[in-house]
C-alpha positions as CSV (number, residue, x, y, z in Angstrom):
1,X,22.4,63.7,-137.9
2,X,23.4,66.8,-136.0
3,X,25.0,66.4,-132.7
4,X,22.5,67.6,-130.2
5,X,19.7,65.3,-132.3
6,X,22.3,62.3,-131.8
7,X,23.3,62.8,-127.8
8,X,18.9,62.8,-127.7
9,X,18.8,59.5,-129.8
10,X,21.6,57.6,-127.8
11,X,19.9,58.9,-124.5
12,X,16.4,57.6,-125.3
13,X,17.9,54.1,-126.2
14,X,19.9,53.7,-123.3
15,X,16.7,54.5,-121.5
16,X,14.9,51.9,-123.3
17,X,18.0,49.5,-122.7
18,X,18.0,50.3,-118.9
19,X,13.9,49.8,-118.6
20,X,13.9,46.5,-120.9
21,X,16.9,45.0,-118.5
22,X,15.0,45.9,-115.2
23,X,11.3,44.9,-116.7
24,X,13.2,41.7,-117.8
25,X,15.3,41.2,-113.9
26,X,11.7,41.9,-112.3
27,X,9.9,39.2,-114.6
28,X,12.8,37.0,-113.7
29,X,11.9,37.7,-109.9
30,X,8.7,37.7,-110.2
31,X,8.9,34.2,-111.5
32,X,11.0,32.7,-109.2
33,X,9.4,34.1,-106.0
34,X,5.9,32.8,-107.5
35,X,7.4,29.4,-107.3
36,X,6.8,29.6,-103.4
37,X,3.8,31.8,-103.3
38,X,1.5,28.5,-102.0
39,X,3.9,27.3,-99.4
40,X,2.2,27.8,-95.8
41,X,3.3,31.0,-93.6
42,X,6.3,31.1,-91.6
43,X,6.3,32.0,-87.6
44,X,6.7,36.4,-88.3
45,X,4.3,36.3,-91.4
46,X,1.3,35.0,-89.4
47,X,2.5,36.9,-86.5
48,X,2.8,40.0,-88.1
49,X,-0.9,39.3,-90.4
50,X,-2.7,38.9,-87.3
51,X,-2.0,41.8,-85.0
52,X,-2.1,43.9,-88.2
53,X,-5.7,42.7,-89.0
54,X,-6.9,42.9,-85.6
55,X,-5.1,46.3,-84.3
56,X,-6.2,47.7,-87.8
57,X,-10.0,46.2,-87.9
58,X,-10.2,47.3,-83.9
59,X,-10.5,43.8,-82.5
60,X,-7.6,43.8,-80.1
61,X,-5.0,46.6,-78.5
62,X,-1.3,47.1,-79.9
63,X,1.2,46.0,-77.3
64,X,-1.9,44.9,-75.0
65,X,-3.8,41.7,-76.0
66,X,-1.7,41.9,-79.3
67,X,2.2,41.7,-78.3
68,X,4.6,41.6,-80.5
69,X,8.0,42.9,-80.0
70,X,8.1,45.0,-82.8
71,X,7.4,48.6,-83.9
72,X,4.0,49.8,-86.3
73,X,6.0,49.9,-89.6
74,X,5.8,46.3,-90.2
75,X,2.0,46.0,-89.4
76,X,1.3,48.9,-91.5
77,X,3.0,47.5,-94.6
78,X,0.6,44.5,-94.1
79,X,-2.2,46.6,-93.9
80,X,-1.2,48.1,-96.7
81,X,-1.5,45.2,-98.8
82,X,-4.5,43.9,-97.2
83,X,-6.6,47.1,-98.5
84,X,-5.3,46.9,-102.2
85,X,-3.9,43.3,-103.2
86,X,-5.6,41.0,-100.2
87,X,-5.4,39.2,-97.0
88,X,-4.1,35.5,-98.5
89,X,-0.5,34.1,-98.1
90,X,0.0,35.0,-101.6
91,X,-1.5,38.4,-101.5
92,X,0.7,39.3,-99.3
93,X,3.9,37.6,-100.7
94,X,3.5,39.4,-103.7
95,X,3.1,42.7,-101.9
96,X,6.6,42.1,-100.6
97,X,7.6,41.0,-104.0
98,X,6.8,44.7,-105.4
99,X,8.8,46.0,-102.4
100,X,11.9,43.7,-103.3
101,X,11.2,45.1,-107.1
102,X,11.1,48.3,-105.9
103,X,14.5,47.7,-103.8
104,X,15.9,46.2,-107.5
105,X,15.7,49.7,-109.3
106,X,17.7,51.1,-106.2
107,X,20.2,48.5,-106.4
108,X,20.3,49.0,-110.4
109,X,20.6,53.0,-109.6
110,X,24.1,52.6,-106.6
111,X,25.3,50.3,-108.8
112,X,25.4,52.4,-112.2
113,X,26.4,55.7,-110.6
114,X,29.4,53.7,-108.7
115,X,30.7,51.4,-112.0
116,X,28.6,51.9,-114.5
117,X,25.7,50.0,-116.3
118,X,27.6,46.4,-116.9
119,X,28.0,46.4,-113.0
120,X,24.3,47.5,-112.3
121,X,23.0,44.8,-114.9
122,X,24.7,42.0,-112.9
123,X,24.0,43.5,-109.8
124,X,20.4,43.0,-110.6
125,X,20.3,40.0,-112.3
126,X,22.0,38.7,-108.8
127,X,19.5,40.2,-106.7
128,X,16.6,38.8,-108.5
129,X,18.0,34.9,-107.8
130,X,18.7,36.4,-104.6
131,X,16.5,37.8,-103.2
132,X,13.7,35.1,-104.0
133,X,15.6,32.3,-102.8
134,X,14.4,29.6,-100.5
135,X,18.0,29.4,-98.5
136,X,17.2,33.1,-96.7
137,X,13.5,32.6,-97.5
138,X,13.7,35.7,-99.6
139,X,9.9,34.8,-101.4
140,X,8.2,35.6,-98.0
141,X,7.0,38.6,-96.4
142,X,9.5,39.1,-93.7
143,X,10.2,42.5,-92.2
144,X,13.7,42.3,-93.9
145,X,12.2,42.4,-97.5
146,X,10.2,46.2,-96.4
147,X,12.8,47.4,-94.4
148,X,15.8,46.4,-97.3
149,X,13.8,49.6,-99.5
150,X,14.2,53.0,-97.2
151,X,17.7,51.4,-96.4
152,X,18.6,51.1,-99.9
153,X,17.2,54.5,-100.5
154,X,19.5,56.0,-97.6
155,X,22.2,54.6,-99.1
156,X,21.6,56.3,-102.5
157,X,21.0,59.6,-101.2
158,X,24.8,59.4,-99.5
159,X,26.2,58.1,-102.6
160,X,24.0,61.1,-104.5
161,X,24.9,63.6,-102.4
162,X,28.2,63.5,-101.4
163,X,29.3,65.8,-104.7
164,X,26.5,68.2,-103.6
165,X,27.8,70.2,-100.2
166,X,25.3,68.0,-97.8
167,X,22.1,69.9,-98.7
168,X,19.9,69.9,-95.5
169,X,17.0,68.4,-97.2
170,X,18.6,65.6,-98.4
171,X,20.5,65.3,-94.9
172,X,17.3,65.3,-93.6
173,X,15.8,62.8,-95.9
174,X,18.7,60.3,-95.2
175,X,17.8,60.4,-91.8
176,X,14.0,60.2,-92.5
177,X,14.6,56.9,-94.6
178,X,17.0,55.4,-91.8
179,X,13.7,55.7,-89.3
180,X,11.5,54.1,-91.8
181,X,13.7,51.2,-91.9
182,X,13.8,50.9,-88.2
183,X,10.5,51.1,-87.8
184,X,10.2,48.2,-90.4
185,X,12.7,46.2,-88.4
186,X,14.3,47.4,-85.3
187,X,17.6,46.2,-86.3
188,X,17.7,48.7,-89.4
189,X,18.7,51.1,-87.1
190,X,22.2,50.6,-87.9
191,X,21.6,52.6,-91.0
192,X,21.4,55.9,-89.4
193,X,25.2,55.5,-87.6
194,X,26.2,54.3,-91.2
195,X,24.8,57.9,-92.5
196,X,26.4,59.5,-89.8
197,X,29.7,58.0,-90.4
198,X,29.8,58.5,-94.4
199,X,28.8,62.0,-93.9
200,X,31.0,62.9,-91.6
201,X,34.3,60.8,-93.5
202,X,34.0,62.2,-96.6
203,X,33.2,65.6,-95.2
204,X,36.2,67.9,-95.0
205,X,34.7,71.1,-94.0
206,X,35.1,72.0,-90.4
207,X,34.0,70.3,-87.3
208,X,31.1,72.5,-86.3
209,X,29.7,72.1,-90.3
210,X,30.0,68.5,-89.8
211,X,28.4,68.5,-86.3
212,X,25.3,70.6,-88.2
213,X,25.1,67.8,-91.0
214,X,24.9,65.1,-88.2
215,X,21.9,67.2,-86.7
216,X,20.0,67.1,-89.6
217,X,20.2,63.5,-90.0
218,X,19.2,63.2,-86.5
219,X,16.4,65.5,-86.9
220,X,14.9,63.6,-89.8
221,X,15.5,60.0,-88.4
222,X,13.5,61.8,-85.2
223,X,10.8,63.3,-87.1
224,X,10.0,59.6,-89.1
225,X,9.7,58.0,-85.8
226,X,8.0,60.7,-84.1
227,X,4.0,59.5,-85.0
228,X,5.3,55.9,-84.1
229,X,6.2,57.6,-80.2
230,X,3.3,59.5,-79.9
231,X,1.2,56.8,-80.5
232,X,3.3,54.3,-78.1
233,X,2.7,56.6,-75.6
234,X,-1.3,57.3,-76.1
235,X,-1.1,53.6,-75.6
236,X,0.7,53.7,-72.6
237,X,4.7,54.8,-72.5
238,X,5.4,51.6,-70.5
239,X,4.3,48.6,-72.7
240,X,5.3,50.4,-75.6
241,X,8.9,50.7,-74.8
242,X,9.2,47.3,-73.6
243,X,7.5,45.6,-76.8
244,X,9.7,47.6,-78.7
245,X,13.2,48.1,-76.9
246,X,13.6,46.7,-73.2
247,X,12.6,43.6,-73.9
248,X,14.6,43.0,-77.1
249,X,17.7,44.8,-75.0
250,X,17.2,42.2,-71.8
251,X,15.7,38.7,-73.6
252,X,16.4,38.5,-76.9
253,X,19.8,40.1,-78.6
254,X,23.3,39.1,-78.9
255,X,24.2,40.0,-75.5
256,X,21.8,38.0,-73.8
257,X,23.1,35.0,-75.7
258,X,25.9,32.4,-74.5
259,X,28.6,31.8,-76.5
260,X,27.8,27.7,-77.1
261,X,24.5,29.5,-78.7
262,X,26.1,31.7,-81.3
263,X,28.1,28.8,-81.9
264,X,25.7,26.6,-82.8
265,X,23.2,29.1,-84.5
266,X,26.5,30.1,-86.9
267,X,26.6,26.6,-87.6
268,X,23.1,26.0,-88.4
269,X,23.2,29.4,-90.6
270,X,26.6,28.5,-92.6
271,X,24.4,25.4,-93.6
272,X,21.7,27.2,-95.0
273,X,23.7,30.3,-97.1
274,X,26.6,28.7,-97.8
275,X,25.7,29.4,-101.7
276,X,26.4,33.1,-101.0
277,X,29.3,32.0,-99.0
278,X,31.0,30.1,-101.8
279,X,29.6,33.3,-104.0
280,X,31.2,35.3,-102.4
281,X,35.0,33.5,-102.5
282,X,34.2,32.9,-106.5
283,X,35.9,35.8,-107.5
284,X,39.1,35.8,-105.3
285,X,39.1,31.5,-106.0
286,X,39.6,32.7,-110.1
287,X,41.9,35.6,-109.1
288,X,44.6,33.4,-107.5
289,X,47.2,32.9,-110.0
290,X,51.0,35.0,-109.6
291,X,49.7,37.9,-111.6
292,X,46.5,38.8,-110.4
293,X,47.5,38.4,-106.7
294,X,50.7,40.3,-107.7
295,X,48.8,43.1,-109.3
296,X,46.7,43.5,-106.0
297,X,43.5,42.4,-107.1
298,X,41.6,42.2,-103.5
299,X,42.7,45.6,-103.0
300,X,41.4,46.8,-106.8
301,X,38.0,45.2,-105.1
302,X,37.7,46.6,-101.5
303,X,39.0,50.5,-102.4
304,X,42.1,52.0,-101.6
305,X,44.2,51.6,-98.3
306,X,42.9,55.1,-97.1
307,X,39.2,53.4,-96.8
308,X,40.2,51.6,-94.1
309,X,37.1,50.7,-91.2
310,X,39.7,50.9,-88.6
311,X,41.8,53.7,-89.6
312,X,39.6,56.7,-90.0
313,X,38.3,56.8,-86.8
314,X,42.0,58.0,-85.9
315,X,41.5,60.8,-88.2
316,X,39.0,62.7,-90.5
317,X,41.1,62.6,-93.6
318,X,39.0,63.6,-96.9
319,X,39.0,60.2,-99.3
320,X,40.8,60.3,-102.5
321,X,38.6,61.2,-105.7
322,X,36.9,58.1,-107.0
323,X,36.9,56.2,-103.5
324,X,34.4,57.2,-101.2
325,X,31.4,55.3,-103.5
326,X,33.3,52.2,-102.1
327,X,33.5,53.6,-98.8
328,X,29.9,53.8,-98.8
329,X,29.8,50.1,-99.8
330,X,31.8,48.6,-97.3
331,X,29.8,50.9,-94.4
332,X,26.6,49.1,-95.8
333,X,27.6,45.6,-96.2
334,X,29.3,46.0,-92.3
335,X,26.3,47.5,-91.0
336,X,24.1,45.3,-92.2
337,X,25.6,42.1,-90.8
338,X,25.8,44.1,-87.4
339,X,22.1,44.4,-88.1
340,X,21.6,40.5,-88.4
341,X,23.9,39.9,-85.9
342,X,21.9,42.7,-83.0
343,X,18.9,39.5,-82.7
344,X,21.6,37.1,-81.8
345,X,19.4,34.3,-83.3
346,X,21.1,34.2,-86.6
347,X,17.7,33.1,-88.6
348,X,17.8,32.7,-92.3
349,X,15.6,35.5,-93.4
350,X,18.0,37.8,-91.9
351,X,20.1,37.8,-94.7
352,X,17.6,39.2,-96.6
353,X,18.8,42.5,-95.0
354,X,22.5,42.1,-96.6
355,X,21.1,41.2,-100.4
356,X,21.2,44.3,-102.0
357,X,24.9,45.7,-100.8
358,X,26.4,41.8,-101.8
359,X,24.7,42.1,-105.2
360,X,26.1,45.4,-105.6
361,X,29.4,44.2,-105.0
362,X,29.5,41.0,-105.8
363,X,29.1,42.2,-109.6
364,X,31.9,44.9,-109.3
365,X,33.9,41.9,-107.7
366,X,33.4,39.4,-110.8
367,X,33.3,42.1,-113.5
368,X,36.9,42.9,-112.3
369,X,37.9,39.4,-112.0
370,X,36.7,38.5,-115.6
371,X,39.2,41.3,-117.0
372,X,42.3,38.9,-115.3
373,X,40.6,36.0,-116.9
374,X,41.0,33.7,-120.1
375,X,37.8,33.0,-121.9
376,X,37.6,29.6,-121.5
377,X,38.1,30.8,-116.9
378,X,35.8,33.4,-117.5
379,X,33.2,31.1,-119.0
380,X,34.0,28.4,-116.0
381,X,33.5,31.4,-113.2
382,X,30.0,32.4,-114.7
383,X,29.0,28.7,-114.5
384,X,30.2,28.5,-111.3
385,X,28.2,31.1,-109.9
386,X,25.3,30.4,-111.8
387,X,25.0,26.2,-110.5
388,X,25.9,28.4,-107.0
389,X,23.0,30.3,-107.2
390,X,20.5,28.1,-108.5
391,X,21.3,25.6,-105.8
392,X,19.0,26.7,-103.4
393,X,16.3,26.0,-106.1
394,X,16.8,22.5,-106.4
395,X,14.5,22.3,-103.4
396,X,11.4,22.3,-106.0
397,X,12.7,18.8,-107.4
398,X,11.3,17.4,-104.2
399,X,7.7,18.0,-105.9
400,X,5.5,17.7,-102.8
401,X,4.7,20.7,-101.6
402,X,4.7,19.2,-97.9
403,X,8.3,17.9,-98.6
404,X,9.0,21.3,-100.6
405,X,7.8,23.0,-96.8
406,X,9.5,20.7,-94.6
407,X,12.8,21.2,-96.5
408,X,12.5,25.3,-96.3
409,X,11.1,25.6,-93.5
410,X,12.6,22.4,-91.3
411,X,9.6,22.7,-89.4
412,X,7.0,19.8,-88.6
413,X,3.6,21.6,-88.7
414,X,3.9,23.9,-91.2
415,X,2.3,21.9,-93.7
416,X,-0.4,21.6,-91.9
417,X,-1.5,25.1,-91.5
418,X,-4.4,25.2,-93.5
419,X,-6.9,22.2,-92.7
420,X,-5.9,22.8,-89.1
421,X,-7.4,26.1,-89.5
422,X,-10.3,25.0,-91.5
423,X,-11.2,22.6,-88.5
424,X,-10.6,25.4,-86.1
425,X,-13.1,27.6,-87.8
426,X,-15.9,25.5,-89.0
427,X,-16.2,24.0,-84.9
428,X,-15.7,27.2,-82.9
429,X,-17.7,30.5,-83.1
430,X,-16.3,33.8,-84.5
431,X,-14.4,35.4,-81.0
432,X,-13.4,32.3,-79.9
433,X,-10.0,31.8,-77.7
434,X,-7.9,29.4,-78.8
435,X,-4.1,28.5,-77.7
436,X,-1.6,27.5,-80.0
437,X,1.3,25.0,-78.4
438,X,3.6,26.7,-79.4
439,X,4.9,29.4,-82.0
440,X,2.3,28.9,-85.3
441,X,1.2,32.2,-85.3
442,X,-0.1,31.2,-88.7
443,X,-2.8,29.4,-87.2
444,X,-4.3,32.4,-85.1
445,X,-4.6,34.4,-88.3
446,X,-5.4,31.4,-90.8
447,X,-8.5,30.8,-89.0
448,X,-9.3,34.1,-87.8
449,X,-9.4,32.9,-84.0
450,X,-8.3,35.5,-80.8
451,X,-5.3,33.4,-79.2
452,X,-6.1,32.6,-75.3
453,X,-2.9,34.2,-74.3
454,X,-0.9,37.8,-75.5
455,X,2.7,36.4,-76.2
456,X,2.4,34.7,-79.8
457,X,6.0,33.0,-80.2
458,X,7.8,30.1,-78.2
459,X,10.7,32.9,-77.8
460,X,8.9,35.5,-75.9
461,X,8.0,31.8,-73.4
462,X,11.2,31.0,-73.2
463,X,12.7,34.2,-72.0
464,X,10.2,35.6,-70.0
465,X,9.5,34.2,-66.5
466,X,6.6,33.2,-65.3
467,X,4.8,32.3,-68.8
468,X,4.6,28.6,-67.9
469,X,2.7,29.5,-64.6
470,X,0.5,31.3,-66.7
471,X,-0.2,29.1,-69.0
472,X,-1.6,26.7,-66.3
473,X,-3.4,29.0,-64.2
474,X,-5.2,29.8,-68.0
475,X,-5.4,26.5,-69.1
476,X,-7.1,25.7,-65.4
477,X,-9.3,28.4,-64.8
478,X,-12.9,29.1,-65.5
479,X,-12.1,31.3,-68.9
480,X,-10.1,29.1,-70.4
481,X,-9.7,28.4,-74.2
482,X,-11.9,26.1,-76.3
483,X,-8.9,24.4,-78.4
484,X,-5.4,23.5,-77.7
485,X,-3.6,22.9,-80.9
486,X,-0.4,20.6,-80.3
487,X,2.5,21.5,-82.9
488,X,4.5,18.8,-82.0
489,X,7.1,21.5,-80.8
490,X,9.2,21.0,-77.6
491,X,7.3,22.9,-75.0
492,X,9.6,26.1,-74.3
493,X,9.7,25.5,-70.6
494,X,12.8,23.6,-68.3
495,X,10.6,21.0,-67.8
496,X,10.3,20.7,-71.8
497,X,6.5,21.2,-71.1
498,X,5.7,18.5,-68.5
499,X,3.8,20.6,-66.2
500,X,1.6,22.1,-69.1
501,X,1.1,18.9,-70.8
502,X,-0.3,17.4,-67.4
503,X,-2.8,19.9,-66.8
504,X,-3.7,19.7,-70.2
505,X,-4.5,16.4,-69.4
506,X,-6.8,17.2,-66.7
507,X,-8.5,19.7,-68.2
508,X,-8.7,19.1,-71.7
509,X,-9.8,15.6,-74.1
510,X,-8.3,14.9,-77.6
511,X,-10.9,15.5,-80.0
512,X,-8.8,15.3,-83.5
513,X,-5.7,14.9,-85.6
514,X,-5.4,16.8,-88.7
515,X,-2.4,15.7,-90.6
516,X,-1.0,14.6,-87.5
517,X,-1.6,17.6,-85.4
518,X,-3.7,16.6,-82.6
519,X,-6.5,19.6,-81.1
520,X,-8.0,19.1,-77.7
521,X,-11.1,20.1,-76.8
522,X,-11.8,21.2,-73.0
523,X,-13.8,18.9,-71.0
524,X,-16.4,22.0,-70.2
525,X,-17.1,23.0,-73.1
526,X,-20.4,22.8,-75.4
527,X,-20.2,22.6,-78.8
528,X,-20.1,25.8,-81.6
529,X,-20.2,26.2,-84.9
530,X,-17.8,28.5,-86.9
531,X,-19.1,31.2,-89.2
């Protein structure tokens, strides 16, 4: 076989060996997020499913009667999926599951160009545990799973381009991505300082050039959130900005947070991921004996000194050949725990955010490790982060999908989502206000019921004053809603929901319990059917 006809042969099989590893990582995910495809909605999925459907379907005003604190991105994902797989939970769970597949090919693609294909095989073979698992409640549609796509892409553009001179397309396509992601999820806006930063590192041309490359990125992350501004301000500049920004800036970040509560939110996190956390320390636990520590092993797997975070803001100093993939890395995994740490609630699904980076180098990290190792160690490490993985799993032993929900979710009515609805919609008439007490969003969209009052989620009650008097004055007043749906949450008020509860009382009768949810009916009202 001639030479030329060989280098085609080899290239089409290691084509066919790259498709048949990432056809068989996607089945593998596909799988395991299928496992939780049935499980009831979590707070942001039926939060986000309802606006969408009603903004979309012109039943209710963005940022108006439908407030959410979040951008369009997210709503337009769903409504997406809603005109080509469906409107169930599962529709829309597997909608994010081609996202997360999509996300896969990107992580396979950083990886291979940074160590080659043994690293991008593991690297995907990580995320798809990963990425599905119940301990960051990877199988649901969260914001995380879109936004974790464009910021994947950004990063491969930097790693692509940085042997290219910077083109302005590409600089402007970086910046483009980095917008997508925010408007996905605020928080992915750390991506476009992360851009800004790599460029501008590993660029050793002079300042003015570097300042230009900076514009363009700016340029492009301005020009992906320009339609999202325009129409913000055609719906009025004021409760646009404050849905999106203010609000999150004054009520609901890290800095409006007290110490005790970061505390006790790490806490309550470390609980839930401590499989990645003990992932993560597998490969320096099996790389602590005299030679490997001698040999500078942690150094071999976080770059070279020069790639310090702190040290080249001192200077602009050009990275050594070979080192500034690794840069790039370490920029991603930082900015995307600044990103899950901007909410300063430390939910699980905020790791989803971080998934593809630790995959990435997680798999460098153990592929290094294993070259240190014995056979019989190396075998022992792969176990060990195989049981570490699968751990999260074990939650499907439990059998019942109530007790499967309750362990997830550690949430008392989310079980119940579904013949709560049913009873909503089959005794009230389509249009019909209802209130929700407090944060199942679920319900709202689940039985396709208007909810009584804008904010959707115990948080926004909790932060913003006044909501309590509302509440009453709604709950009181001639217009008020059919059905009250008790949760069985702690009311979000300082009096833990006295004052509500009482005029409740007044106003209101119990009518029902559905699996221990109790609905009351109020005292005025005449009886409807649902269509």
């Amino acid at each position: 076989m001639s030479r030329p006809h060989r280098i085609l042969v080899d290239a089409i099989g290691a084509n066919a060996s790259t498709l048949l590893w990432l056809f068989g990582a996607s089945l593998v995910s596909l799988c395991l997020h299928w496992l939780f495809f049935d499980l009831p909605m979590i707070s942001d999925e039926g939060g986000y499913a309802y606006v969408a459907q009603r903004w979309l379907d012109g039943r209710g005003t963005l940022y108006g009667d439908l407030w959410v604190s979040r951008p369009q991105g997210i709503f337009l994902a769903y409504g997406a999926i809603f005109h080509t797989i469906g409107t169930s939970v599962g529709a829309l769970r597997f909608g994010a599951w081609l996202i997360s597949v999509a996300t896969l090919v990107l992580v396979w693609r950083f990886a291979s160009l940074w160590k080659g294909k043994n690293v991008a095989r593991l690297a995907t073979a990580l995320f798809a545990v990963i990425s599905g698992s119940p301990a960051i409640e990877g199988f649901t549609a969260n914001a995380e799973v879109f936004m974790a796509l464009p910021a994947a892409g950004c990063a491969l553009l930097l790693l692509t381009e940085r042997e290219r001179e910077w083109r302005s397309s590409r600089l402007v396509a970086i910046g483009a991505l980095a917008g997508i992601a925010t408007l996905l999820k605020p928080s992915a806006i750390v991506m476009l300082p992360l851009a800004a930063m790599f460029v501008w590192l590993t660029d050793g041309s002079r300042p003015m050039r570097a300042l230009r490359r900076q514009i363009m990125i700016a340029s492009g992350f301005s020009i992906a959130i320009a339609p999202a501004l325009i129409h913000g301000y055609l719906l009025g500049w004021h409760d646009y900005f404050y849905a999106t920004v203010t609000y999150r800036l004054t009520h609901q970040s890290t800095a409006t947070n007290s110490v005790p509560h970061h505390l006790r939110a790490l806490r309550q996190l470390s609980s839930r991921i401590w499989p990645l956390m003990i992932a993560a320390c597998v490969p320096f636990v099996f790389s602590m004996k005299p030679r490997g520590v001698s040999q500078g092993l942690v150094p071999r797997l976080t770059g070279a000194p020069s790639l310090g975070i702190v040290a080249p803001f001192r200077s602009r100093p050009r990275p050594l050949p070979g080192t500034e993939e690794t840069l790039l890395l370490r920029l991603w995994i930082i900015a995307c725990l600044v990103g899950v740490a901007m909410g300063g609630v430390w939910w699980y699904h905020y790791m989803i955010q971080v998934a593809a980076p630790f995959c990435i180098w997680l798999a460098a990290a153990l592929l290094s490790v294993r070259a240190e190792l014995s056979h019989r160690a190396r075998w022992f490490m792969y176990v060990a982060i195989a049981v570490t993985m699968a751990a999260p799993y074990s939650v499907l032993a439990q059998g019942d999908p109530g007790d499967i929900t309750r362990a997830i979710y550690g949430h008392p009515g989310y079980p119940d989502q579904q013949p709560v609805a049913l009873y909503l919609k089959e005794h009230t008439a389509p249009g019909t206000p209802i209130f929700v007490a407090f944060d199942q969003a679920a319900l709202y969209y689940l039985s396709d019921r208007p909810s009584a009052y804008r904010f959707l989620y115990d948080q926004e009650l909790r932060a913003l004053p006044g909501c309590q008097a509302d509440l009453i004055a709604l709950i009181e007043g001639p217009d008020r809603p059919m059905y009250i749906v008790g949760t069985r949450l702690v009311a979000p008020f300082p009096d833990r929901g006295q004052a509500f509860w009482t005029a409740v009382s007044r106003n209101y009768h119990w009518e029902a319990t559905i699996k221990g949810v109790p609905i009351y009916r109020a005292n005025d009202s005449m009886p409807q059917t649902g269509g």
